[in-house]
C-alpha positions as CSV (number, residue, x, y, z in Angstrom):
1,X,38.2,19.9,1.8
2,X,36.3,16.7,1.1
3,X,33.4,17.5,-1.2
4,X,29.8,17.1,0.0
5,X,27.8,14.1,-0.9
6,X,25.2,14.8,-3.2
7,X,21.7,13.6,-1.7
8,X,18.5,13.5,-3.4
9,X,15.1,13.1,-1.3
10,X,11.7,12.4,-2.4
11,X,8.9,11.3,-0.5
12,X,4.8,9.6,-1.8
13,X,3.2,11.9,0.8
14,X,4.1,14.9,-1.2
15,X,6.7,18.0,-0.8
16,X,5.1,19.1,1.7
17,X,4.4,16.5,4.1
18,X,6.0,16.9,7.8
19,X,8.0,13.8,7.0
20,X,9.5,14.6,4.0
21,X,10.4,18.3,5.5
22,X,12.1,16.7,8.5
23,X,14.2,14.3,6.7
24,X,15.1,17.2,4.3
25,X,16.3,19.1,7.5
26,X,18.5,16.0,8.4
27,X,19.8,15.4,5.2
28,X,20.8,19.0,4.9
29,X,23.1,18.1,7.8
30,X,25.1,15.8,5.7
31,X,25.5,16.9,2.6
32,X,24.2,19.4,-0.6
33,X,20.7,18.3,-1.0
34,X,18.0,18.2,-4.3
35,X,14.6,17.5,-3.5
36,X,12.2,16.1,-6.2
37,X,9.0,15.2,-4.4
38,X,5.0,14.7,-5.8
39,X,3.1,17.8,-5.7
40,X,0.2,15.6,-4.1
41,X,-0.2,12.5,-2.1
42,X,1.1,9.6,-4.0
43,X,0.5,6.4,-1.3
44,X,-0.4,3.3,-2.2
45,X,1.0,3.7,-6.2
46,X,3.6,1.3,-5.5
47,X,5.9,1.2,-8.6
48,X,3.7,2.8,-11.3
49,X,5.2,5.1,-13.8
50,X,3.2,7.9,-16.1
51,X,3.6,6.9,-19.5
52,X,-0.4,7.9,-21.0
53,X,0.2,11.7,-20.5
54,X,2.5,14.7,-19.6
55,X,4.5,15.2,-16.3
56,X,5.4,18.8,-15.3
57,X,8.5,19.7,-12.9
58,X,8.6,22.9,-11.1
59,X,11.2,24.3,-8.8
60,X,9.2,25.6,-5.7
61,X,10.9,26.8,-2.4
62,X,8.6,25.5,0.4
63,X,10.8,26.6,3.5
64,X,14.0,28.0,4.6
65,X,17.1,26.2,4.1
66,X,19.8,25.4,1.4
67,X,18.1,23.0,-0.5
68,X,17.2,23.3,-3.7
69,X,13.7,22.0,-4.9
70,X,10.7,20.8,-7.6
71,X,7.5,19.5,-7.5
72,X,6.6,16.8,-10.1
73,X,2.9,16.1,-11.2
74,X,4.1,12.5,-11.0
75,X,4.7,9.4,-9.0
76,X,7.6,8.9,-6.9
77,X,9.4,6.6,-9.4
78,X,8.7,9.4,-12.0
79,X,10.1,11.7,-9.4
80,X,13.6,10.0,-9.3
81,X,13.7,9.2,-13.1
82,X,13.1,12.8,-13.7
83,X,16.0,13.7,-11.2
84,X,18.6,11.6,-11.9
85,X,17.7,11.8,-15.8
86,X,17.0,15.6,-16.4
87,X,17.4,17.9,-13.2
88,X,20.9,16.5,-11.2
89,X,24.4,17.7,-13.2
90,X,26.3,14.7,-11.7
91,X,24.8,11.3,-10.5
92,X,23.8,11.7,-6.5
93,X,25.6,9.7,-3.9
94,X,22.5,8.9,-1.9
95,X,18.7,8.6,-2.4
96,X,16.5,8.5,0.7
97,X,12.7,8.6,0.5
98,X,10.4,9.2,3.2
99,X,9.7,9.8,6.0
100,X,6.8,8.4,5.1
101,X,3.3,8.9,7.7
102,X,2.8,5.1,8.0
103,X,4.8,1.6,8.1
104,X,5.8,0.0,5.1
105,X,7.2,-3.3,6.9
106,X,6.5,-6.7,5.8
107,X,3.9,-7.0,2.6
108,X,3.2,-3.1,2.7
109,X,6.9,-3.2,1.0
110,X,5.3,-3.9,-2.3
111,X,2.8,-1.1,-2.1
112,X,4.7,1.7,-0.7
113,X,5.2,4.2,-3.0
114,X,8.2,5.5,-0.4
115,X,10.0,2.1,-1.0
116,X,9.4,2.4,-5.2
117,X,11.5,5.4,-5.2
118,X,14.0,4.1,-3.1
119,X,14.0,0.9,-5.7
120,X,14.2,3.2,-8.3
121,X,16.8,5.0,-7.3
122,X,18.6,1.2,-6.8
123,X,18.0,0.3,-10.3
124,X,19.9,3.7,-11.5
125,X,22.6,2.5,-9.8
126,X,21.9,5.2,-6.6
127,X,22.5,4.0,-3.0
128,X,18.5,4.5,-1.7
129,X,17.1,4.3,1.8
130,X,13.4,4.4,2.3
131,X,12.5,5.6,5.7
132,X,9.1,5.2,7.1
133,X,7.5,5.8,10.9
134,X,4.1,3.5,11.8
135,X,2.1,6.6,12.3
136,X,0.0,7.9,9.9
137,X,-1.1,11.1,11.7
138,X,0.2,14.2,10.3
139,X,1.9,16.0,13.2
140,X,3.2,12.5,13.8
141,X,6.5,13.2,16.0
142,X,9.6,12.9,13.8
143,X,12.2,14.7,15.6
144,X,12.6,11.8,17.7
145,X,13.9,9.8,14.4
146,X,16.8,12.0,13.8
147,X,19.2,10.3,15.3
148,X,18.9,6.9,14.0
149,X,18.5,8.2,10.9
150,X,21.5,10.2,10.3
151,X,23.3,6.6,11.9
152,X,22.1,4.8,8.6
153,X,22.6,7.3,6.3
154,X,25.9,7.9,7.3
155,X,26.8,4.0,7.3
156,X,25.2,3.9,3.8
157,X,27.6,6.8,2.5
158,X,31.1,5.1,4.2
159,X,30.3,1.1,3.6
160,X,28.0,1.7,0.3
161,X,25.3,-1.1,-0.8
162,X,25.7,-4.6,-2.7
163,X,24.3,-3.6,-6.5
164,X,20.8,-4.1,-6.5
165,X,20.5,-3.9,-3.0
166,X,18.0,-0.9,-1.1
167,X,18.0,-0.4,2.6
168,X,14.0,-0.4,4.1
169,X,13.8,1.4,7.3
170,X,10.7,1.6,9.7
171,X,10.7,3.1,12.8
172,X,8.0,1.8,15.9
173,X,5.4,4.2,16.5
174,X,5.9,4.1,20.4
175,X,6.8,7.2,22.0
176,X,9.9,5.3,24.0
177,X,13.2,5.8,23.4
178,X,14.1,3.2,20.7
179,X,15.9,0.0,22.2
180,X,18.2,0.0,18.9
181,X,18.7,-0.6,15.1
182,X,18.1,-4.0,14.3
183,X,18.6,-5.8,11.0
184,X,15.8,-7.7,9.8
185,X,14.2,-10.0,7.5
186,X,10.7,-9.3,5.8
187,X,8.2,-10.8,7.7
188,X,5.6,-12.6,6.0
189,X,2.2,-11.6,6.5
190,X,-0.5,-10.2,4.0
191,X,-3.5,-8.1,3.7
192,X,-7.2,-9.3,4.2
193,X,-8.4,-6.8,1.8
194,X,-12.9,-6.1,2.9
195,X,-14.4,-4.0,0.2
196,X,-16.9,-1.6,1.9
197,X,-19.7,-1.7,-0.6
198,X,-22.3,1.7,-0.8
199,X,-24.6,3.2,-3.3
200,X,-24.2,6.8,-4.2
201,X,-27.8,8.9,-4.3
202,X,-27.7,8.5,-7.6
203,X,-28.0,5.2,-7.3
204,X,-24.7,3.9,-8.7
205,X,-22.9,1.3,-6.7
206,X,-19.4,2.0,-5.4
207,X,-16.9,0.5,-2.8
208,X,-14.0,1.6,-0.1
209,X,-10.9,-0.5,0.3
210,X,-10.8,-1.4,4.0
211,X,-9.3,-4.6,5.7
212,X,-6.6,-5.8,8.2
213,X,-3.3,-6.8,8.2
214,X,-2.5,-10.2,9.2
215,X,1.1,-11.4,10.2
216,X,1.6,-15.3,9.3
217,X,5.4,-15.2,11.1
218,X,6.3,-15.8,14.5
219,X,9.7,-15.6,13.5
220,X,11.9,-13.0,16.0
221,X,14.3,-12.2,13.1
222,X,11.5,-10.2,11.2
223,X,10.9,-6.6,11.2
224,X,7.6,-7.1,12.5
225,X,8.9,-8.7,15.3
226,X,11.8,-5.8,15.6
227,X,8.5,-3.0,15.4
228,X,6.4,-4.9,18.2
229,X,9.4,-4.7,20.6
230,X,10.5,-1.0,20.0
231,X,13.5,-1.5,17.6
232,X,14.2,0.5,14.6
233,X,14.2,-2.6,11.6
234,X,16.6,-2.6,8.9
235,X,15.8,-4.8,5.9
236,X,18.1,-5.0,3.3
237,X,15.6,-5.3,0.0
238,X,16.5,-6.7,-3.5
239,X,14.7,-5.6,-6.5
240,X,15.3,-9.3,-8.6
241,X,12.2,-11.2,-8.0
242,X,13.4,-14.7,-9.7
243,X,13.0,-17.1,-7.0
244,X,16.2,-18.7,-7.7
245,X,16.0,-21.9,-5.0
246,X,12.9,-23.1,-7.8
247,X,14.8,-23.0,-10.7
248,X,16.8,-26.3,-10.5
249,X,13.0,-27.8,-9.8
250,X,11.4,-26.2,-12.6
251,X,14.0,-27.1,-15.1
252,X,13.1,-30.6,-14.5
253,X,9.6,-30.1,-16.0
254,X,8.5,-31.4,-18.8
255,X,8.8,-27.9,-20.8
């Protein structure tokens, strides 16, 4: 009998988070599963690590099933370094992160805190998936994800990724039935960050991030583009950043 692949799930909306429960349901479908998840909501921390004070890792059970699992005081990276590091026995076969409440297509990418564990778990050498649904309500309806899901996952464990390579997944937030699973590029778009300036009644100033995202891309081979017309988007993500087309250029400087 073939042996179960061992899956580790984490999440940056914390254990327990409706997404991260659902996709531990799933993943308990394919194979023995750890879960090392924040013990609080971790969004937005992109790919920070905790290296000015302690961490803490507690094994927890927050519902039925066969899963074993722990709670780190950390960040989702910490949460994979810690699991691959000191709680797995054996290296896992798969890391998926997610489901995250809330895209992380185009720029969002290098924010999500989803994505950074699935990088991390890249770096380490781990096949990682980050799964994420553009709906950042709560009782947000993941059910309807299951399917698509388990298609990936299961294509990730039979073909396995190039080194260095991470899958980013994001689901529409339309309540249609999906149209499909289409691979993508990253669109390009950014931010326009509008600091929300107030004064407390003490009298010190302070501000709330607000702003817009703004998509500079008309391209229909984005994931933007695959989002806006009801398909699931696949991007395949690298975690080298040299921009190797400007390297011949820069060479001819006068360094």
């Amino acid at each position: 009998m073939a042996k179960k692949p061992l899956i580790l799930v984490t999440n940056d909306d914390g254990i327990t988070a409706p997404g991260i429960r659902k996709l531990i349901k799933i993943m308990n479908t394919i194979g023995e599963v750890v879960v090392v998840a924040p013990d609080s909501p971790q969004s937005g921390m992109g790919h920070a690590i905790t290296v000015d004070s302690t961490l803490t890792c507690v094994k927890i059970k927050v519902d039925d099933g066969p899963q074993i699992e722990y709670k780190c005081s950390g960040t989702p990276s910490d949460c994979v370094k810690l699991a691959r590091r000191e709680i797995l026995k054996r290296k896992p076969d798969l890391c998926v992160s997610g489901i995250n409440h809330g895209s992380n297509s185009s720029i969002s990418v290098i924010y999500s805190g989803t994505m950074s564990a699935a990088i991390e778990a890249g770096i380490e050498g781990i096949p990682a998936i980050g799964f994420s649904l553009g709906d950042f309500s709560w009782d947000a309806n993941f059910d309807r994800l299951e399917k698509e899901i388990k298609i990936i996952t299961q294509n990730v464990l039979d073909n396995g990724l190039p080194e260095g390579v991470v899958l980013n997944v994001n689901f529409p937030k339309s309540e249609n039935e999906f149209k499909g699973i289409k691979v993508c590029r990253q669109a390009r778009g950014n931010w326009v960050e509008d600091f929300d300036k107030r004064v407390s009644p003490s009298g010190k100033e302070y501000y709330w991030l607000a702003g817009k995202y703004e998509l500079l891309d008309k391209g229909e081979d984005t994931d933007e583009w695959a989002l806006s017309h009801n398909y699931v988007s696949v991007v395949p993500v690298q975690f080298d950043l040299t921009a190797h087309h400007f390297i011949q250029k820069l060479n001819n400087w006068d360094l």
